[in-house]
N, C-alpha and C positions, 0 to 999 in steps of 0.2 A: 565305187559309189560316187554319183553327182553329187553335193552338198547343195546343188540348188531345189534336185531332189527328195533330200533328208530333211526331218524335223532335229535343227537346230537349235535354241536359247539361251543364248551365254547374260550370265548378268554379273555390271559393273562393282554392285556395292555388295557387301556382304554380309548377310542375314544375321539380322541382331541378336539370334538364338540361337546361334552354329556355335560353338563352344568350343572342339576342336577344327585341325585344318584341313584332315579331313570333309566333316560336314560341309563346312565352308567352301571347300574348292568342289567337291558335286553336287552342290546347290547352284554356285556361281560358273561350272560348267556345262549346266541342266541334264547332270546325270540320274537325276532324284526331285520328286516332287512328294511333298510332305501330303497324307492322304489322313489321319487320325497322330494320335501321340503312339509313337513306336511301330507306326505302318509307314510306309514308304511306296510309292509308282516309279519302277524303276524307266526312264525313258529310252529311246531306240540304241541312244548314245552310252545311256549305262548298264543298258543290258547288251552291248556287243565287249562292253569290257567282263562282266558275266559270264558270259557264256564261254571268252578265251580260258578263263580261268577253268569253267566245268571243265572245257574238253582237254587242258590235259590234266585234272582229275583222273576224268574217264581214259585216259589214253592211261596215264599209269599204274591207276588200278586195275584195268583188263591185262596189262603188260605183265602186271606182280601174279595175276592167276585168279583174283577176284572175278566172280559172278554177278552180274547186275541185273536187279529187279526192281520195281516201286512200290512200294507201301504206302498206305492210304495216311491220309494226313488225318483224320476223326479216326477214333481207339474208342472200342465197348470197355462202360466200366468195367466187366467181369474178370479182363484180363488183367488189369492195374490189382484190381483185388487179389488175387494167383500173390502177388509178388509183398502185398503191404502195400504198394505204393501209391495210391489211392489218396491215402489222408498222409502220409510220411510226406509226397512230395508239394506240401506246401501254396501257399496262394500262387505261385509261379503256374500251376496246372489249370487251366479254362474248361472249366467244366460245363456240356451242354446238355439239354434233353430232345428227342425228337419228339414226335406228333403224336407218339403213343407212351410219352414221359421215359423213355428208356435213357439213360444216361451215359455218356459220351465224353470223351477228352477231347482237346486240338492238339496234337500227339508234337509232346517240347520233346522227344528223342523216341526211340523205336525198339527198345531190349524187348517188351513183353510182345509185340509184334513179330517180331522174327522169329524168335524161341516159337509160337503161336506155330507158325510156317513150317519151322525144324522137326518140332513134336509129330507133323500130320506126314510131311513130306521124307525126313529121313528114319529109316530102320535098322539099318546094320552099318557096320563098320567099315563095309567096303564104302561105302557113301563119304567118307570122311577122308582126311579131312576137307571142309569147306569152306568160302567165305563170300557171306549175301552181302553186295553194296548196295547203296539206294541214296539218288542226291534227291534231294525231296524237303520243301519248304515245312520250317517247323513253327511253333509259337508258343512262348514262355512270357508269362501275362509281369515281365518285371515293372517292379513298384516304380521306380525312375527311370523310366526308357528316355537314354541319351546319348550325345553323341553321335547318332544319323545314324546307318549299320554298323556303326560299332558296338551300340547294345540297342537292339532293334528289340520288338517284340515279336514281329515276325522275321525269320532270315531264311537263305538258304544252306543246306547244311547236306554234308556226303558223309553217311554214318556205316559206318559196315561191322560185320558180328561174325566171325570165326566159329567152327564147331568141331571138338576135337576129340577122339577117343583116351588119349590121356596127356597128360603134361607136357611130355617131349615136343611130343606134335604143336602143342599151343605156343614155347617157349620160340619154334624153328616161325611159326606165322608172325611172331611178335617183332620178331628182329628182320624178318619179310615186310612187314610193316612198317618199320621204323625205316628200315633202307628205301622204304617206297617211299615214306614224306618225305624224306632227306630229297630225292630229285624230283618231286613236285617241285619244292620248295625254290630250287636249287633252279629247275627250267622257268620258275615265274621269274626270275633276275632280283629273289630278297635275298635282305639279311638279315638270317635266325641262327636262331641254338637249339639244341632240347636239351630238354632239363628236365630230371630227376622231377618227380611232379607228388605229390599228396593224390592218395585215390578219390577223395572226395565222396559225394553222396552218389555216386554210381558203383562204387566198390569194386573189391579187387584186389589182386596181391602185388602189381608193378605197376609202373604207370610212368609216361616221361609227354613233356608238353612241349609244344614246336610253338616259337617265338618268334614273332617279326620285332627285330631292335627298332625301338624308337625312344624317342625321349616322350613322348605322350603315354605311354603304355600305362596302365594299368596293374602290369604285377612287377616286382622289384624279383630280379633274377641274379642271381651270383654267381662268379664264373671263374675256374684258375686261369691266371697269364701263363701258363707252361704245359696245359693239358688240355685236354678234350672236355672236363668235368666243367657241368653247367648242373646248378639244381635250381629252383622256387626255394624263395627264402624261406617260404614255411617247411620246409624240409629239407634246407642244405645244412651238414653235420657242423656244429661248431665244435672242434677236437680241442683235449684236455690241455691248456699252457704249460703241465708237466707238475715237478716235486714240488712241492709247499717248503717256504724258506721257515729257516727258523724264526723263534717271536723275539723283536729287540727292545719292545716298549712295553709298559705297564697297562693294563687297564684300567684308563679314566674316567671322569662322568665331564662332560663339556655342555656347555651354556649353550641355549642354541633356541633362543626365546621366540623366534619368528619363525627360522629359515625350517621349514619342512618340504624340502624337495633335496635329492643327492646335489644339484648343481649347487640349491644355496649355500648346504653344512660345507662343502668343497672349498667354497669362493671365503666363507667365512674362517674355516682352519688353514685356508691356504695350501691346501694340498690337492695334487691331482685327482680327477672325477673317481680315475680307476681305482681310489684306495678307499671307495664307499660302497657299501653293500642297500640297493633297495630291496623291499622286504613287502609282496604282494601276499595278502590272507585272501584264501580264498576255502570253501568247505566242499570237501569229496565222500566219498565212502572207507569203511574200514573192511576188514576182511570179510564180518559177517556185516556188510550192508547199511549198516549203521553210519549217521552223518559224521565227518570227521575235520576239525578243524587244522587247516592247511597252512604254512609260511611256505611261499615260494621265493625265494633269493636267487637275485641275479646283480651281478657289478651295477655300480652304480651309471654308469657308460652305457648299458647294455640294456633292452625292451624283453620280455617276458615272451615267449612265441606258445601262444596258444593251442596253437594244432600239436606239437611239443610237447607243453604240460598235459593236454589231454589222453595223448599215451602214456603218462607213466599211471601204474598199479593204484586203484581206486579214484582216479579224476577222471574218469573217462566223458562224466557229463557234470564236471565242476559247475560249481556257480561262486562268483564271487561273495565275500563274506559281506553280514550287515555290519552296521557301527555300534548292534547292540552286541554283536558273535564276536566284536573286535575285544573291546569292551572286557568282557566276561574272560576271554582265553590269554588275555596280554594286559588288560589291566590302564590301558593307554588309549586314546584318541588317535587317528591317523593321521600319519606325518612324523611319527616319532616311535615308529614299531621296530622292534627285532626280535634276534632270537634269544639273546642273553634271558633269563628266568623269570619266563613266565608267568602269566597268574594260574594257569593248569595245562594238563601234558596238552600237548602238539606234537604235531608230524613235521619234521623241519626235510623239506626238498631243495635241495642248492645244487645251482647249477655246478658246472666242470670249472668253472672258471675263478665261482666262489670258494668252491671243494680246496682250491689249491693257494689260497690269499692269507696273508699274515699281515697282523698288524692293522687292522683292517676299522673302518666305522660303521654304526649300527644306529639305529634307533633304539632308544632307552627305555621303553616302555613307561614313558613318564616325560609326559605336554611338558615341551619346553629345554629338553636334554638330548644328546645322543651320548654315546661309548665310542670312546677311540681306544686303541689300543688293543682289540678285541683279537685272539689267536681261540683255535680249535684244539679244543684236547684241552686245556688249562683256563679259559674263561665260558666253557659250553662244550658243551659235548661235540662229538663228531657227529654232522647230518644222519637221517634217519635214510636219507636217499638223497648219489650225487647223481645226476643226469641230468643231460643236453636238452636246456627248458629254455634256450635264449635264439634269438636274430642270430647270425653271423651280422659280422661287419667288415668296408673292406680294409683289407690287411690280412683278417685273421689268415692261414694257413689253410691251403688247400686238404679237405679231406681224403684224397685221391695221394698224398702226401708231393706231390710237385708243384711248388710253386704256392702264391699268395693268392688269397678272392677278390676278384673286386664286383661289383654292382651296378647292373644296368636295369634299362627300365625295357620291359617287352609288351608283346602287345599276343596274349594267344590264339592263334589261330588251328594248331590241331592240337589233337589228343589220343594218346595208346592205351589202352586200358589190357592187362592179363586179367578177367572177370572170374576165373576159376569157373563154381558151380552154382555160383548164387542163383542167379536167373533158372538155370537149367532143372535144378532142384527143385525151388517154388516152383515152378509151371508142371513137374513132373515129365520133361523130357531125357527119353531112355533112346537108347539105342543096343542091339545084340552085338556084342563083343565076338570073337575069332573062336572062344568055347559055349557061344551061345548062351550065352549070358548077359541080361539086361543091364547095363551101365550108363552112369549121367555121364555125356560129354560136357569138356571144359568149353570154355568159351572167351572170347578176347572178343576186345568193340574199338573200333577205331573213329572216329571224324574229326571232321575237317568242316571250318565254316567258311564256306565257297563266300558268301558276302561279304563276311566280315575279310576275308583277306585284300578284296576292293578297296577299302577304307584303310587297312594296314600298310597297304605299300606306297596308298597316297600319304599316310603320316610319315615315313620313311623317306619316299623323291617326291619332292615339291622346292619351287624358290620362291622368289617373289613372283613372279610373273603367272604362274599355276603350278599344275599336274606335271611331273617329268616320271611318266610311266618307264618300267621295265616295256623291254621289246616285247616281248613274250605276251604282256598284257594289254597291250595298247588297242584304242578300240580299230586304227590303221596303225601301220608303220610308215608310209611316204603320203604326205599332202603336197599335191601337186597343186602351184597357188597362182592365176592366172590374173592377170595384170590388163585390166581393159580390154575385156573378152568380146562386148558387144562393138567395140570401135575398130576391131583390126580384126577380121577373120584369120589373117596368117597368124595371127598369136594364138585364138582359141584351138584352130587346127594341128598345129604343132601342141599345145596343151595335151589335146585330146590323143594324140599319136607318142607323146609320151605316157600317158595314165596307158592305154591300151599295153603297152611295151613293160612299163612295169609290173602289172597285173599277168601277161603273158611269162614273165620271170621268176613269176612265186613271189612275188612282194603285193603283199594288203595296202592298196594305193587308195587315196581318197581325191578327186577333181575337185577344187574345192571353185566353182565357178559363179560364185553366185554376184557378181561383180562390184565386191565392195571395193571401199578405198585401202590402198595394200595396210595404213594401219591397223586399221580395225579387221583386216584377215589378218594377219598375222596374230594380232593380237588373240584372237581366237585359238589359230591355232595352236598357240602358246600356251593358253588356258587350259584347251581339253590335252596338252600334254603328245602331242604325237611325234614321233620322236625324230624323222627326218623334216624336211622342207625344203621343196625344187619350185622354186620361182621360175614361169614362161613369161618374159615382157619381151616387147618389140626392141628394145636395147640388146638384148640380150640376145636375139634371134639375129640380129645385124651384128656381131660379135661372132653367134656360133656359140654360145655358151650357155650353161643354167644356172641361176646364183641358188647355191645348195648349201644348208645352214643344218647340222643335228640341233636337236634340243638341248642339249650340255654344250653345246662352244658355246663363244664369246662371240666368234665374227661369223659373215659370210662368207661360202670363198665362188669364186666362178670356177667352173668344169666343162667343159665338155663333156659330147654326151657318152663317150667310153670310158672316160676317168670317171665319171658321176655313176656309171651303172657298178663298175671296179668297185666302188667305193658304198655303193648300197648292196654291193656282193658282200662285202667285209663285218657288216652287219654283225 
């Protein structure tokens, strides 16, 4: 490609609404032109880094045995209906009508779509198992679209749906899947994890989430130093700290006229955070369905993990408690709750951490006091339920039992999902088993958000200067950067008989001729990130050499032109 050819616009300052460094660098490399709030025009420049990314998508999901077809981007309500998910999925779903009022989605993922496909298209068992992929622009109407593609409204997105006669089968594609992101991943030039993941509002019984590390990300990931084991904080295990010491202190009543937070009662008795129990009310259900007032306890050190508490037995759609519910069951104002003796029975849930604490401070159920000294069994009963209702943090102990956790920040860009039967059930997709027998296959759903990993790997390689793309993604690999093209034909022709020579080698070369001053080329090609640079000037031609620079040195070096082709061999 001639770049005097290409639609090029780099810009110097950086747009006072780019938030991340992402947005910022393909705004300021004119990868992206903002079209509405959460729409984006991707330009010729952002769409050939796009498209690198699709095709090895496409190359290693046709490689893993996936099937590709497209699916229409507008969904009839009828199908969304089949499943609930109609009114379940939220202001996030755009809903349209056509010319004769019929009603319509802008379809933000494709389960009720394919299943739709499988119901019509597969019958028997020999058909299976299968897996339909489809890279195909989706749109999710989010309340804050920000961030550039990192949370777009519209993106593009590679979603694929497995269909399996029974479990075994679904278990062997899931782990076919997972080793497929793993060298996507792995051929874009990132660094990610997967991690144990929450199945979320897509449902499902496994699920593990692929992470670009950045420090911008989005979701906090936990990871052991001595093992493989990575989860989402919302669902990495925090394991038990072991036996409960015995009790050495008395149970007191302590002055505590302000301090109603775990930091202040700590700062003011002088004792570490970890010897305070917070104490969150919130109201669940009891066995028969009936509302039930809740203490959730957790260290004082430690946050309350919601997705957590909502698994245990009757909180499954908690809601926090009012100050009149507080009031009535404790007897107290908040800021000074616990479990010591209530104003009437409670369900006392403490985490693993609490379960095992002696000696410990509470809130006194009484504006203006806490209890120190507080042991289980002898000033309160034993918890009614211990379980894993908190964050991990790092240190804690890996639950894979090797090694400590620590905490990083990711950015996700795929997702596995084992979907069992849900879909398959709701739409009523059968297929005839080996004794002729109509059976619901299982089903798995995988994607991958082709845009958003655009925007991930730029939060990931960038300096000051710009973009320093992985090879793999780069919208060229060699810019060839010519130095006074229109004053010396010998320099533009030797230019041009290198770009030829490259491009004849299997290297994606860019001519970059458009004859600016070598600053401001350079500077360019600094920005859009590309990751080699061979300078032709008439110095350099009277030498015999090319000053070839990658994107990560420091200096230039000169070559000749067998050392320099060697050396973009090594690549």
């Amino acid at each position: 490609m001639r770049l005097s050819q290409f639609h090029l616009r780099t810009e110097k300052e950086t747009p006072a609404d780019a938030e991340v460094v992402s947005h910022q660098l393909m705004l300021r490399a004119g990868m992206l032109r903002k079209l509405a709030a959460g729409l984006y025009t991707w330009s010729p420049l952002g769409l050939r880094v796009l498209r690198k990314v699709e095709t090895v998508v496409r190359e290693e999901m046709n490689r893993a045995g996936a099937v590709e077809l497209l699916m229409p981007t507008i969904q009839p309500r009828e199908l969304w209906e089949e499943t609930g998910r109609w009114q379940k999925f939220g202001g996030q779903l755009l809903k349209i009508k056509d010319r004769k009022e019929a009603e319509y989605c802008y379809g933000p993922t494709a389960e009720e779509v394919v299943t739709d496909f499988a119901r019509q298209e597969i019958s028997s068992y020999k058909q299976l198992p299968i897996n339909f992929y489809n890279i195909q622009w989706k749109f999710r109407d989010e309340i804050r679209p920000r961030f550039g593609v990192m949370r777009a409204r519209e993106f593009l997105m590679k979603d694929a749906y497995s269909f399996h006669i029974d479990d075994a089968s679904l278990d062997a594609e899931y782990r076919n899947m997972y080793d497929t992101y793993a060298r996507i991943f792995t051929r874009l030039g990132l660094k990610f994890r997967a991690v144990f993941a929450d199945t979320g509002a897509i449902g499902g019984s496994a699920s593990h989430e692929f992470h670009v590390i950045a420090d911008s990300g989005e979701d906090a990931i936990a990871y052991s130093d001595a093992s493989e084991y990575a989860a989402n904080v919302e669902l990495a295990e925090a394991v038990s700290p072991g036996e409960r010491a015995a009790a050495t202190e008395a149970m007191r009543k302590v002055d505590t006229p302000t301090q109603k937070t775990c930091e202040d009662v700590a700062a003011l008795l002088g004792i570490p955070l970890t010897r305070t129990v917070k104490s969150v009310a919130v109201v669940g259900t009891d066995a028969e369905g009936n509302p039930q007032f809740v203490l959730a306890l957790v260290r004082g050190d430690h946050l309350v993990n919601e997705i957590k508490l909502s698994k245990v037995p009757g909180l499954a759609d908690y809601r926090m408690a009012t100050e009149a519910e507080i009031l009535e069951h404790l007897g107290s104002e908040p800021g000074f709750l616990g479990p010591v003796k209530p104003a009437k029975a409670i369900r006392i849930v403490a985490d693993r951490s609490v379960a095992s604490m002696h000696d410990f401070v509470v809130g006194a159920n009484e504006a203006g006091f806490h209890l120190a000294g507080v042991n289980w069994g002898r000033d309160l009963p034993e918890p009614d339920l211990v379980a894993d209702i908190r964050n991990v943090v790092a240190g804690d102990p890996s639950p894979c039992g090797n090694g400590t956790l620590g905490l990083a920040r990711g950015i996700e860009v795929g997702h596995v999902f084992a979907l069992g039967r849900k879909y398959s059930e709701a739409m009523k997709c059968t297929v005839l088993d080996a004794n002729g027998k109509a059976v619901t296959p299982a089903m798995g759903c995988y994607g991958i958000g082709v845009s958003r990993i655009v925007a991930a790997a730029i939060e990931q390689n960038h300096d000051a200067n710009g973009i320093v793309w992985p090879e793999a993604m780069a919208p060229w690999q060699v810019a060839v950067c010519v130095i006074n093209p229109k004053n010396d034909a010998n320099v533009a022709a030797a230019a041009q008989a290198l770009y030829d020579d490259l491009n004849a080698a299997g290297l994606d070369a860019l001519l970059d001729d458009r004859g600016l001053r070598p600053g401001a080329m350079f500077a360019d090609i600094e920005l859009i990130g590309i990751p080699h640079r061979v300078v032709v000037s008439e110095r350099g031609l009277a030498a015999g050499t090319f000053e070839y620079r990658a994107r990560v040195a420091a200096e230039a070096e000169q070559l000749d032109r067998a050392t320099l082709f060697e050396r973009l061999s090594r690549r």
